[in-house]
DRENDREN-756902 format. One line per 4 residues: number of its first residue (from 1); their letters; for each residue x, y, z of C-alpha. Coordinates in steps of 0.5 Angstrom, whole numbers, m for minus. Layout:
NUM> A> X:Y:Z; ...
REM end
This chain:
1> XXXX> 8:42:19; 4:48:17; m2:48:13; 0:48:5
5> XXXX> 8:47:7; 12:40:5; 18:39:8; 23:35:4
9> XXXX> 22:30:8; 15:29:8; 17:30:0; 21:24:0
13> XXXX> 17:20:4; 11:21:m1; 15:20:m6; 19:12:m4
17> XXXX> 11:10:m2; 8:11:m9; 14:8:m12; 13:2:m7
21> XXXX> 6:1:m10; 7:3:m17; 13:m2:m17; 10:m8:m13
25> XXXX> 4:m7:m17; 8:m9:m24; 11:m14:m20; 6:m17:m17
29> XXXX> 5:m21:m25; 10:m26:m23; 9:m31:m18; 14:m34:m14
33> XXXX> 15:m40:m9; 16:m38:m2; 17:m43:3; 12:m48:0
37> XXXX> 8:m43:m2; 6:m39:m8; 5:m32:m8; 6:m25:m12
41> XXXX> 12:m22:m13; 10:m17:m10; 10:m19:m3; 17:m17:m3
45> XXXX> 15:m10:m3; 8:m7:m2; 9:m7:5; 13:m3:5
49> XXXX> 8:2:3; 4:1:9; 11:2:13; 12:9:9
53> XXXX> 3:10:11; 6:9:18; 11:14:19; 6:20:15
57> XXXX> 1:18:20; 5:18:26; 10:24:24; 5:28:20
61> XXXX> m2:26:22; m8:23:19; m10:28:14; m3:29:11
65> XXXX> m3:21:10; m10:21:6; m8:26:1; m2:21:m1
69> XXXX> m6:16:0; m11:20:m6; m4:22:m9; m2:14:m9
73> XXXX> m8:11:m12; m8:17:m18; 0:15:m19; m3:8:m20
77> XXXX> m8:10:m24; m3:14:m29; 2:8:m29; m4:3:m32
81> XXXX> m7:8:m36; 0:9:m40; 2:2:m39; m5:1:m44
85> XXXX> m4:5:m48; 3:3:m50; 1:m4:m51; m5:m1:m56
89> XXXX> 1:2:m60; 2:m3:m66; 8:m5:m65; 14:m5:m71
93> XXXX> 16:m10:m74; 22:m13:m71; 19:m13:m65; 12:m15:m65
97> XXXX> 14:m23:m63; 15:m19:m56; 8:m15:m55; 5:m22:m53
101> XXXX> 10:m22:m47; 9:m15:m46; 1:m16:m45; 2:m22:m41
105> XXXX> 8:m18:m36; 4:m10:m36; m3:m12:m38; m8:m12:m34
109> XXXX> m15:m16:m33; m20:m11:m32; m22:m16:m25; m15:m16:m23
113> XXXX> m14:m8:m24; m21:m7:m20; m19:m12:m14; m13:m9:m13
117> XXXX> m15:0:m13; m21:m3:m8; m16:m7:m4; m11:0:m3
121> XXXX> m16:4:m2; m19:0:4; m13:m3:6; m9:3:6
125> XXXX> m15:8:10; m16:3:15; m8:3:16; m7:10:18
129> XXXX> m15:11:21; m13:5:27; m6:8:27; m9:15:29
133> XXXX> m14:13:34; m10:8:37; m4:14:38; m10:17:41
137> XXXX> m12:12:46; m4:10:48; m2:18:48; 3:16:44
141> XXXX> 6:11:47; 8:4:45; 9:5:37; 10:m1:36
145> XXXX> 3:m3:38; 0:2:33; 5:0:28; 3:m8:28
149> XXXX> m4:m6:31; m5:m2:23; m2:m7:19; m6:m13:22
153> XXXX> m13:m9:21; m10:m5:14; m6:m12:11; m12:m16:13
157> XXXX> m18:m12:9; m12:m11:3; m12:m18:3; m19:m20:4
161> XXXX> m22:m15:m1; m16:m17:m6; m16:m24:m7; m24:m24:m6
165> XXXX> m25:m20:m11; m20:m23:m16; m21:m29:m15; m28:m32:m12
169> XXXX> m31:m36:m17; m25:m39:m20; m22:m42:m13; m26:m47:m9
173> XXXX> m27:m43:m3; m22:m47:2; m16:m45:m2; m19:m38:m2
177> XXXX> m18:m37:4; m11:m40:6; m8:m35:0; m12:m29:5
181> XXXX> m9:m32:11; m1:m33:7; m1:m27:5; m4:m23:11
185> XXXX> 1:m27:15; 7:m25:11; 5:m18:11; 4:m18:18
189> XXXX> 11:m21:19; 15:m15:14; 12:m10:18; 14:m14:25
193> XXXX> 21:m15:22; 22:m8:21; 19:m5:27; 26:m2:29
197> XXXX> 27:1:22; 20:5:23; 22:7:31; 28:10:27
201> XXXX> 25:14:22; 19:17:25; 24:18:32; 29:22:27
205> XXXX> 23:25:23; 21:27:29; 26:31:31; 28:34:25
209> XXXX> 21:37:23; 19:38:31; 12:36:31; 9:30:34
213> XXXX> 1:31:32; m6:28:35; m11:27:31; m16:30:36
217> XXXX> m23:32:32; m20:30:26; m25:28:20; m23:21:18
221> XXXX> m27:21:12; m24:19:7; m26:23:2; m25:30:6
225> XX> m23:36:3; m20:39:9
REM end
């Protein structure tokens, strides 16, 4: 893909992974029961991104994927600032015994809001940075190594940083622990399951675009520019 030209499918790649964080962020409030096990809503969703992050770094390289990534957290940060201001709006008077539902559903603890851009930025960087050495190291084979090696490294730090940052202190440490092993072990397993989904889209994708990029002497700070 030249520099400063997308492609439509690059467009509506980035565009289904910042509406599964955005979306699995919103959902994320409820807590559901899964096979005896408690976790966020979200979990039915926010892997989906990393399998989105996949596909930008196989097919498009590195440096496309941290500007969607930038372009994800900044989305992020949008959504929860309109979701704010919105519950500061005084609400009319039919409908003020719902603005307790609504912060309790949309609201956001300034804890919980932390944890969770800290834990996107690391989970998300570290996915695509293994992704790309690791493409390098296998020259280009084996995907599904790459795609389930990134997702154990990415969604193993998102959930560390998460549910560390979230809820230390508040939890014995025991059961800390088991909540970042649960909900690593669900992610890793989405991914696992989907892997023939992604060989799918990024051989399709591929093909289409023509390109198939190594990031040999790519600058993988994060914050880079170029």
């Amino acid at each position: 893909m030249p520099s400063g030209r997308f492609s439509a499918w690059f467009v509506a790649i980035t565009a289904l992974f910042v509406t599964t964080l955005i979306v699995s962020n919103i959902i994320a409030v409820k807590l559901a029961m899964v096979g005896g096990l408690v976790v966020p809503a979200g979990v039915v969703i926010f892997p989906v991104s990393y399998i989105f992050g996949d596909v930008l770094t196989e097919v498009y390289g590195y440096a496309a994927a941290r500007r969607v990534i930038w372009l994800g957290f900044f989305c992020n940060l949008v959504a929860v600032i309109a979701i704010a201001i919105g519950g500061a709006l005084p609400p009319a008077p039919f409908w003020a015994q719902n603005q307790a539902a609504y912060q309790t559903i949309l609201g956001y603890t300034p804890r919980l809001l932390a944890a969770s851009f800290c834990a996107y930025l690391v989970g998300e960087f570290a996915n695509s940075y293994v992704l790309a050495r690791m493409k390098i190291l296998t020259r280009g084979r084996w995907l599904w190594s790459r795609t389930i090696g990134s997702t154990l490294v990415g969604e193993g730090l998102d959930s560390l940083v998460f549910i560390t940052l979230a809820f230390a202190g508040t939890i014995v440490p025991a059961v800390l622990l088991q909540t970042v092993l649960t909900q690593w072990l669900l992610k890793t397993a989405y991914e696992v399951v989907a892997t023939p989904l992604t060989y799918a889209i990024v051989t399709a994708l591929k093909r289409i675009e023509g390109i198939d990029p190594f990031d040999v002497g790519t600058n993988f700070n994060p914050v880079a520019v170029a």
